[in-house]
C-alpha positions in Angstrom: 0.0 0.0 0.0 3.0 2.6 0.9 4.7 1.6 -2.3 1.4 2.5 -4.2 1.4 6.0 -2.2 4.4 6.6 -3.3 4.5 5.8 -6.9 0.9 8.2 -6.9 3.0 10.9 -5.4 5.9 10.7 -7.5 3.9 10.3 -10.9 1.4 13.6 -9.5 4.8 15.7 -8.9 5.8 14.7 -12.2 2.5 16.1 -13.8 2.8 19.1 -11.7 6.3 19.6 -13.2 5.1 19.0 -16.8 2.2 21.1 -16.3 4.5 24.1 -14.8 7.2 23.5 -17.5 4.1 23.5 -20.8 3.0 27.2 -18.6 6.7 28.6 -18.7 6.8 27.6 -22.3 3.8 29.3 -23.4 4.2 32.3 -21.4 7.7 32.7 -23.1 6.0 32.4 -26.7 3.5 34.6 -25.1 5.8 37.3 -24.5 7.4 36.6 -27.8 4.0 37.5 -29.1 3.5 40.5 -27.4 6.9 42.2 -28.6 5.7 41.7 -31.9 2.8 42.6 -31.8 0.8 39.5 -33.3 -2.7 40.1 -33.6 -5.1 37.7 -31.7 -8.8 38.3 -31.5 -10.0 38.4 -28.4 -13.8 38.9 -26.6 -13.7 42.3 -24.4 -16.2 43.1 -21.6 -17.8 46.6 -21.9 -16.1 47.8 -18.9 -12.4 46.2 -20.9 -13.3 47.7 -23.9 -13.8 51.5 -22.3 -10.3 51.0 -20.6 -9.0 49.9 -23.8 -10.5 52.7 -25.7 -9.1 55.0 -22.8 -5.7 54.0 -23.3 -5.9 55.0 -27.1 -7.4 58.3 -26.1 -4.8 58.8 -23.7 -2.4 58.5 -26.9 -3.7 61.2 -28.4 -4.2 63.5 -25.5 -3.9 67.4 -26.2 -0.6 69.1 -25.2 -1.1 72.7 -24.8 3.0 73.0 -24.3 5.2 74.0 -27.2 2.2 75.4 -29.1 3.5 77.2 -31.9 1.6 80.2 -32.6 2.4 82.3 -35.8 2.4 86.0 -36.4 -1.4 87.3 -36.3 -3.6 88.9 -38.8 -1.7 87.2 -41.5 -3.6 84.0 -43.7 -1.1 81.1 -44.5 -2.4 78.5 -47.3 -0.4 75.8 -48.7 -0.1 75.9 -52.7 -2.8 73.4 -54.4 -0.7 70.5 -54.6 -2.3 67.3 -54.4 -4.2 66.1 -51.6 -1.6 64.8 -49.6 1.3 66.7 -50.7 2.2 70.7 -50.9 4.5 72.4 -53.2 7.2 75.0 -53.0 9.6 75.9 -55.5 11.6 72.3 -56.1 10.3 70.6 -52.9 7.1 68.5 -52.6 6.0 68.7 -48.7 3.8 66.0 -46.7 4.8 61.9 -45.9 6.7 60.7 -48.5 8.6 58.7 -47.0 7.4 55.6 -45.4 9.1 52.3 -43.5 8.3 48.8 -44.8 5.2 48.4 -42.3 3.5 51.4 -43.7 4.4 53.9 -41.4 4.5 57.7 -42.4 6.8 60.2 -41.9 7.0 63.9 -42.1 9.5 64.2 -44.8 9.8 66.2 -48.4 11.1 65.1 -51.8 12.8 66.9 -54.7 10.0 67.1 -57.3 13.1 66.3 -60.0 14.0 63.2 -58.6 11.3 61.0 -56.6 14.0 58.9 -54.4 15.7 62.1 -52.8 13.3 62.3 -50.1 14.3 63.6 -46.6 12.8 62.5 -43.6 12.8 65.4 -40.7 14.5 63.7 -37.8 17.5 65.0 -36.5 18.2 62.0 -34.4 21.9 60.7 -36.0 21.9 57.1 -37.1 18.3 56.4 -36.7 17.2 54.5 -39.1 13.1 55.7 -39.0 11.5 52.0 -38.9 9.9 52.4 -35.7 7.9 55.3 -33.4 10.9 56.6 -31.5 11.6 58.4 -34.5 10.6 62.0 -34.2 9.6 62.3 -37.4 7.0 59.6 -37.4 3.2 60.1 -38.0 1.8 58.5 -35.6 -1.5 58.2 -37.4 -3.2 54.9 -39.9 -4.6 55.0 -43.1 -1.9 56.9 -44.9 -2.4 60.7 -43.0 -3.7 63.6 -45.2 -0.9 66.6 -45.3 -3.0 69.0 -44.2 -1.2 72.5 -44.3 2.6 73.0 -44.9 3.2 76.8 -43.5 6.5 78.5 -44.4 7.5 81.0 -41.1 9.4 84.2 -41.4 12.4 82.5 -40.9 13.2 78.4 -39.7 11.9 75.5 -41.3 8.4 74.6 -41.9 5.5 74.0 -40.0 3.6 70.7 -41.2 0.0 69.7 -40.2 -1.2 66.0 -40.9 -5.1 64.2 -40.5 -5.6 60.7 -40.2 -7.3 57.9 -38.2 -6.4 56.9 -34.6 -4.4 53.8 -34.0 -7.1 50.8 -33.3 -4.6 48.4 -31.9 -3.5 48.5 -28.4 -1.8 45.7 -26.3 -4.2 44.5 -23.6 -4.1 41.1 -21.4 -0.6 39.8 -23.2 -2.4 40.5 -26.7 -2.5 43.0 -29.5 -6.1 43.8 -29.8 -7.8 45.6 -32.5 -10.4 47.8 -31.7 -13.0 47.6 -34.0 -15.1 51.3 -35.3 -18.7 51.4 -34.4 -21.0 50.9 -37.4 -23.4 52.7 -35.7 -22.1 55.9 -35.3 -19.4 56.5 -38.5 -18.0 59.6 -36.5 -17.0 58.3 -33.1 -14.7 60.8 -32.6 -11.8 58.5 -34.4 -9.2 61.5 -35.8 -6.2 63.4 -35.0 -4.4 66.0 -36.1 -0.4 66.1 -35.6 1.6 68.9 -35.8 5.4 69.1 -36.7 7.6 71.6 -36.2 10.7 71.3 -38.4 12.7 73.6 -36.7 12.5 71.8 -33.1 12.0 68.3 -34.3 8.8 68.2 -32.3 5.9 66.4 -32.5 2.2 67.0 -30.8 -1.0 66.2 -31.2 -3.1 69.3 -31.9 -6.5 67.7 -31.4 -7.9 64.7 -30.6 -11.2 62.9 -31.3 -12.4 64.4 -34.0 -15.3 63.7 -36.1 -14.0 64.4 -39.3 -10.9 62.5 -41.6 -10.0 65.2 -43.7 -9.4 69.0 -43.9 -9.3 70.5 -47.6 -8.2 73.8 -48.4 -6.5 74.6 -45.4 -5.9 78.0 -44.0 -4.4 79.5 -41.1 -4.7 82.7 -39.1 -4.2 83.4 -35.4 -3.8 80.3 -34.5 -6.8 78.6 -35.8 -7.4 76.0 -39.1 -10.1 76.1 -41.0 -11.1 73.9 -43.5 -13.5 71.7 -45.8 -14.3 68.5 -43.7 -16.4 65.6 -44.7 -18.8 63.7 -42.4 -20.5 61.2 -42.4 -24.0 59.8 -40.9 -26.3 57.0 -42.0 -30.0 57.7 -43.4 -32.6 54.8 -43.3 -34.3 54.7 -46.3 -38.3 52.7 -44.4 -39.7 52.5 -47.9 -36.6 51.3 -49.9 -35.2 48.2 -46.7 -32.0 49.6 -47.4 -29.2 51.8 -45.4 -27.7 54.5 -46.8 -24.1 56.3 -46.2 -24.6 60.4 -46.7 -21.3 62.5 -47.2 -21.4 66.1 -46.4 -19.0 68.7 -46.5 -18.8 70.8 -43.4 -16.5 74.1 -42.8 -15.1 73.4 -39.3 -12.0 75.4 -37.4 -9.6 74.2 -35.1 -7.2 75.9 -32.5 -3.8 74.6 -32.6 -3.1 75.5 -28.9 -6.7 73.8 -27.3 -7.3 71.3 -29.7 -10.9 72.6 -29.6 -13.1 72.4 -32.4 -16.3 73.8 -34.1 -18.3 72.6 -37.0 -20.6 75.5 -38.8 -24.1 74.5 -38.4 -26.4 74.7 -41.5 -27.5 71.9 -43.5 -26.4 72.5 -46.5 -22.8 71.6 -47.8 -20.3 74.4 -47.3 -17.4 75.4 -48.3 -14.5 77.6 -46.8 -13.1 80.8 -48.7 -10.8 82.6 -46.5 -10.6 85.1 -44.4 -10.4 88.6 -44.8 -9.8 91.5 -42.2 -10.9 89.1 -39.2 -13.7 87.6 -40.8 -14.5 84.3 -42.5 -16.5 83.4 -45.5 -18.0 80.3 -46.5 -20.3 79.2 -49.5 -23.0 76.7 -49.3 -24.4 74.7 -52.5 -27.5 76.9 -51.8 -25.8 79.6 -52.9 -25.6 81.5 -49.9 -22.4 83.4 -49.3 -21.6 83.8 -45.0 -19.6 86.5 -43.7 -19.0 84.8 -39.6 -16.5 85.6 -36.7 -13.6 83.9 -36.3 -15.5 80.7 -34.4 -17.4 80.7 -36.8 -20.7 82.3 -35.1 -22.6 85.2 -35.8 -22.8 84.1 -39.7 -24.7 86.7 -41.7 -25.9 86.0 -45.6 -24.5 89.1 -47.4 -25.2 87.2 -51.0 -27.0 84.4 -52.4 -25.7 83.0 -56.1 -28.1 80.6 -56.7 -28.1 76.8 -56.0 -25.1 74.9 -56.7 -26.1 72.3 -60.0 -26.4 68.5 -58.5 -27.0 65.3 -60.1 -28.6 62.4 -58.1 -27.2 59.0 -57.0 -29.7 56.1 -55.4 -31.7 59.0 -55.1 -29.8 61.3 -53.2 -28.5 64.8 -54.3 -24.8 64.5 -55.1 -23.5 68.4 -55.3 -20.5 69.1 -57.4 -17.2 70.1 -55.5 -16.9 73.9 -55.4 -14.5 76.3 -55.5 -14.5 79.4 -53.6 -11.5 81.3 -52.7 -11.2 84.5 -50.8 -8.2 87.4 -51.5 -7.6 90.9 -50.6 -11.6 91.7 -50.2 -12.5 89.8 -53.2 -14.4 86.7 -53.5 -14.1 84.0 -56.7 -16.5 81.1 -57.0 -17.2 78.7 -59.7 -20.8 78.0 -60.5 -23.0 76.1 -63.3 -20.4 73.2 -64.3 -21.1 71.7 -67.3 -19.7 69.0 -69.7 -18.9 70.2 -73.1 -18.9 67.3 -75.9 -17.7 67.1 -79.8 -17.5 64.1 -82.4 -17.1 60.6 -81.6 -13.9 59.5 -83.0 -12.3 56.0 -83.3 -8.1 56.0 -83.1 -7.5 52.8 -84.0 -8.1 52.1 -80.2 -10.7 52.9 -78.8 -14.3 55.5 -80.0 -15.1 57.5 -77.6 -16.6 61.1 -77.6 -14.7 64.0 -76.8 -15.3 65.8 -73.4 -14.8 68.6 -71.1 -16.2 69.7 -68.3 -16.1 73.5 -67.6 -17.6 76.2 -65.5 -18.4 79.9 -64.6 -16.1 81.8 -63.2 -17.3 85.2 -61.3 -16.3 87.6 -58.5 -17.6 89.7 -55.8 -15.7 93.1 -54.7 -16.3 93.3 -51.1 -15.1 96.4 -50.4 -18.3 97.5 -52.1 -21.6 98.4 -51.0 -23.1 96.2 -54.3 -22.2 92.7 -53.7 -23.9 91.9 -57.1 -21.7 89.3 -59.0 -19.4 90.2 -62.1 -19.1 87.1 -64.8 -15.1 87.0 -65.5 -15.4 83.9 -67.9 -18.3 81.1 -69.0 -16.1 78.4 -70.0 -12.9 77.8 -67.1 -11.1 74.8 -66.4 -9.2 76.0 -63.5 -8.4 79.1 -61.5 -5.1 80.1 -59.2 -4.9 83.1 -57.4 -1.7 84.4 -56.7 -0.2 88.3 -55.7 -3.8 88.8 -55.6 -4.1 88.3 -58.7 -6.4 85.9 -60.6 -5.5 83.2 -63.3 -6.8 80.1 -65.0 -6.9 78.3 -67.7 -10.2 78.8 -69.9 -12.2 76.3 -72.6 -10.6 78.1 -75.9 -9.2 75.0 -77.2 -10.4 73.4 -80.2 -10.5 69.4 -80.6 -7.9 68.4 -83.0 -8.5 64.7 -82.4 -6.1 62.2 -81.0 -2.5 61.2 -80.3 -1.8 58.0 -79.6 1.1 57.5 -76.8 2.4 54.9 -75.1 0.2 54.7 -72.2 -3.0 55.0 -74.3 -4.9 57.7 -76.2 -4.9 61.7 -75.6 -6.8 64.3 -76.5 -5.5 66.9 -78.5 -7.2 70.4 -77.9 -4.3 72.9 -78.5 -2.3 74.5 -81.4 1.0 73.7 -79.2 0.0 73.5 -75.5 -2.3 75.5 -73.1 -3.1 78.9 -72.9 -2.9 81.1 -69.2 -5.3 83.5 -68.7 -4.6 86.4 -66.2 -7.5 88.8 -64.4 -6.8 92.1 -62.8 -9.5 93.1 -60.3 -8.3 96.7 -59.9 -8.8 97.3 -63.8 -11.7 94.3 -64.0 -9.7 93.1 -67.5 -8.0 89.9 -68.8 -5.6 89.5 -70.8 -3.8 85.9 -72.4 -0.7 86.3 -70.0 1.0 82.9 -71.1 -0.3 81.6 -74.7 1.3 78.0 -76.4 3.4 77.0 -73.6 4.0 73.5 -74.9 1.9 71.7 -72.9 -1.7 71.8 -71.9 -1.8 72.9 -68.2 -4.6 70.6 -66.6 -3.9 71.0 -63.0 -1.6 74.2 -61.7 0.3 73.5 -58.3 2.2 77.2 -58.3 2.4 80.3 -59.8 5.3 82.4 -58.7 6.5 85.4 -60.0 9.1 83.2 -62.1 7.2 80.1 -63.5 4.3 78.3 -63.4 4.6 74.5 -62.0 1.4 71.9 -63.3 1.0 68.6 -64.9 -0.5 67.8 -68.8 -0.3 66.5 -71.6 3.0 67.8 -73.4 3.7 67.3 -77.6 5.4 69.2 -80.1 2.9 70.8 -81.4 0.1 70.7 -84.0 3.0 71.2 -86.9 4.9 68.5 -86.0 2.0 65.8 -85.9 1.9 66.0 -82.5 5.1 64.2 -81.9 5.3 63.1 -78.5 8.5 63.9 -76.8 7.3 61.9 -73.0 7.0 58.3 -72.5 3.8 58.7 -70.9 0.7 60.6 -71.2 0.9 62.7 -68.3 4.2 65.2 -66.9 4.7 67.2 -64.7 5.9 70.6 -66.0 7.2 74.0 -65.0 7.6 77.1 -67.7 9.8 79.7 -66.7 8.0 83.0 -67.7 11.9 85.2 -68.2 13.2 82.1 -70.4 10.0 81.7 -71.9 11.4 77.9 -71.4 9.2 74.7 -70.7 11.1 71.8 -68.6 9.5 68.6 -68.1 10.3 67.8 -64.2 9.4 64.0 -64.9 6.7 61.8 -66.9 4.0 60.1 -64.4 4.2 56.4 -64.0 
């Protein structure tokens, strides 16, 4: 019987043993795990999921400290650019540079050659993989550039938008927290700020409701932008769910990392702001002249109703564009597509197309705020020096030129034309005519060239020889030389 006690107790110390070396084991691959990061799913209690959420919140926390606050009374935009991206002179400003696990970094690239990027960390030898770099975004979903501002003197001040990180470690796993259907804005954005010339990084605000900020401005200390929200509409009739977008002006101090959204129900847009007041322009048509919080908003002028087509029976409204400079106002109303022949290359038939708009301005420094018609037929407008110019629909359709990418339009004798409007005299004159290539998007007008992107050929003499190997390029035309340069062609 003692011999059977003892063989139990022996073979149950033996299972403890096993049983305590299997635990070490796993808790080593555990911790393993947890360095990096692998995702697990895991079921969260209410109460684990508001500590969890409370932790990322914590991330993102507003730091009053190291605000940087520029000059007042004075409006910084970025040039057009791209969405994500700002440019000035040979520099291309925003996150180009990102690590092999899709992280982004404040950095800038040399628009003549796409791998010289520099990443603005001033750490030596770091090798900006990971978030102790200074210089990382510490936002998902590739973060919008929002504003890049250029001080008086010192580097540049960079803004970025973006989407909270949803993965925190919790209980020895990574664990994704997942957005609520429900409610599409739950308060699920930041915005960073970077400040080249201390290598800092802060979080401006925090919980937003809003992913993006278009047409930034700033001025005393506040940004104001286009947003887009979102909410859902149930449609009782229809069984179905829908997802509406709307574009709301919204401000945001950079110091509080409070935030206001202008109230009206009607997609608006920002202008600008002009001698400590800011406009906006709703797809009504209605033209607001508010404080700098955006309260107090008066109607001085209604335009008439924005054009809209519908989509599963909503009202879609076009995107406008409204722009505010030394007391005058520029809008673009009535967009419509303007068609010729169908014509078959060899390729493809297809009719040719071209979607323009009107152009007018309002003097505010008048007591008639009545509307003046610049031009019926514009492609695009830049406004620069306070002066106003775009491109206009004088082109005639020549048919098309067959590149190695596919099939272009031709619509020029040899390139774009530039059109330039004075408000003081109220005239406009073809300040750049033939440049070479046909200027569909401008990114800047300086007093020395003119950067955009095209189509460039030789010319209608030439047969329209194309001198790229692609359809698209990025161009600048130096007005003194009266010389085009091709920067690069667009993969």
């Amino acid at each position: 019987m003692k011999k059977m006690l003892i063989l139990i107790c022996i073979m149950t110390v033996f299972l403890l043993c096993s049983f305590f070396l299997i635990s070490c084991e796993k808790d080593a691959s555990h911790e393993t795990e947890t360095v990096e990061e692998t995702k697990a799913p895991i079921e969260l209690t209410d109460e684990e999921k508001k500590e969890v959420r409370a932790k990322l919140r914590s991330m993102y926390d507003v730091t009053t400290d190291d605000a940087f606050i520029l000059n007042d009374n004075v409006v910084y935009r970025s040039s057009r650019g791209t969405n994500f991206t700002h440019f000035f002179g040979d520099y291309d400003y925003g996150n180009k540079y990102r690590d092999k696990k899709e992280n982004y970094y404040a950095s800038y690239y040399n628009i003549y050659d796409e791998n010289d990027v520099t990443v603005f960390c001033n750490v030596e030898g770091c090798p900006h993989d990971n978030i102790m770099c200074p210089a990382r975004i510490p936002l998902e979903n590739y973060p919008q550039s929002i504003i890049t501002i250029f001080p008086e003197s010192g580097g540049p001040l960079l803004y970025f938008i973006g989407e909270m990180h949803q993965i925190l470690s919790y209980g020895g796993v990574s664990v994704i927290i997942p957005f609520d259907i429900k409610n599409l804005n739950n308060e699920k954005h930041a915005i960073i700020e970077f400040n080249t010339q201390t290598g800092a990084r802060r979080t401006v605000a925090s919980r937003l409701p809003f992913d993006d900020m278009n047409n930034a401005i700033y001025y005393n200390g506040i940004l104001y932008g286009t947003c887009t929200t979102y909410y859902l509409e149930e449609d009782e009739e229809l069984k179905i769910t829908r997802v509406i977008y709307r574009k709301t002006a919204c401000c945001v101090n950079v110091a509080t990392g409070e935030y206001k959204m202008f109230e009206n129900d009607c997609d608006t847009t920002v202008g600008g702001v002009w001698e400590g007041k800011v406009y906006l322009l709703d797809v009504m048509g209605n033209i607001y002249r508010c404080n700098l919080d955006l309260s107090d908003a008066e109607i001085i002028a209604n335009v008439g109703e924005e054009n809209s087509n519908m989509s599963n029976n909503v009202k879609v409204y076009e995107y406008q564009y409204f722009y505010v400079s030394d007391g005058r106002l520029y809008y673009s109303r009535d967009k419509r597509t303007y068609t010729d022949e169908t014509v078959t290359d060899g390729i493809v038939s297809s009719t040719y197309h071209c979607q323009v708009f009107k152009l007018y301005t309002i003097d505010l420094t008048s007591d008639n705020l009545t509307p003046t018609l610049i031009d019926d037929e514009v492609l695009q407008f830049y406004v620069y020096n306070d002066m106003l110019y775009y491109t206009a629909f004088d082109y005639k359709f020549f048919g098309y030129h067959v590149t190695p990418r596919g099939s272009v339009y031709i619509e020029t004798v040899n390139g774009g034309n530039l059109h330039r409007y004075n408000p003081k005299t109220g005239k406009t004159d073809v300040f750049l005519r033939d440049c070479g290539g046909d200027i569909d998007n401008i990114f800047e007008i300086t007093d020395e060239y003119i950067t955009f992107e095209g189509i460039y050929y030789a010319g209608y003499n030439s047969g329209y020889e194309y001198k790229g190997n692609r359809c698209f390029s990025l161009m600048r035309y130096n007005f003194k030389d009266n010389k085009l340069t091709i920067i690069r062609d667009y993969n």
